[in-house]
C-alpha positions in Angstrom: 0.0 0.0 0.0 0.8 3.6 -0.7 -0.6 6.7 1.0 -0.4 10.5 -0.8 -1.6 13.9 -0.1 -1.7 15.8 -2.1 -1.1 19.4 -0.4 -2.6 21.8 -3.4 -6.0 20.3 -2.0 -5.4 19.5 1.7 -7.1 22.2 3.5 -6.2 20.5 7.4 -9.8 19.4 8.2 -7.8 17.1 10.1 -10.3 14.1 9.8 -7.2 11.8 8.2 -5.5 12.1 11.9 -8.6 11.6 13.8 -9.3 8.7 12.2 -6.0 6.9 11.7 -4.0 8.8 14.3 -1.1 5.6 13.8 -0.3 7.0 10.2 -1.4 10.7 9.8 -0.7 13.6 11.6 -1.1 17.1 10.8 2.7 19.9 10.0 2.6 22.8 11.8 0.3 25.0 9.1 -2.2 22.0 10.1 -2.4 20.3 7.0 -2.4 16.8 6.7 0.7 14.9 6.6 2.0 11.3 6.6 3.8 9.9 10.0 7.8 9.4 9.3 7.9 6.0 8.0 4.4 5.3 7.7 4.0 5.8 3.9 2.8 2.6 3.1 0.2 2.6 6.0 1.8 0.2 8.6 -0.8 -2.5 8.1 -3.3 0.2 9.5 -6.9 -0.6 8.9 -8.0 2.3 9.1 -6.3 3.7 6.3 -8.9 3.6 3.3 -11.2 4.8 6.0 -9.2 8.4 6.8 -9.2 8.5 2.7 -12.7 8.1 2.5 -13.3 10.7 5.7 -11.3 13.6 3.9 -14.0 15.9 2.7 -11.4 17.2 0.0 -10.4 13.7 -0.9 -7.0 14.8 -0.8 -5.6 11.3 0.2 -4.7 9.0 -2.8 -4.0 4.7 -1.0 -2.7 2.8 -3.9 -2.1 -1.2 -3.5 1.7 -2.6 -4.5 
């Protein structure tokens, strides 16, 4: 798995780290951003879940 944002759409609703607190966090501006080393999700079920929860759909999970 794969996790993007992309940061011209991210607008730091912060849903991403609510719901999968594990593998997003939000910088200091507050915009969504990945946890070091956590780019390919860390086996996180909640993942496709945080996608699904942006209300920008800013989050791109890709399988391989």
């Amino acid at each position: 798995m794969r996790i993007t944002i992309d940061s011209n759409v991210c607008i730091g609703a912060g849903q991403c780290a609510l719901t999968a607190p594990g593998v997003f966090t939000q910088d200091d501006d507050g915009f969504g951003a990945l946890q070091p080393g956590r780019e390919d999700g860390a086996g996180d079920p909640l993942v496709r879940e945080a996608a699904r929860a942006c209300p920008v759909q800013a989050i791109t999970v890709t399988d391989g």
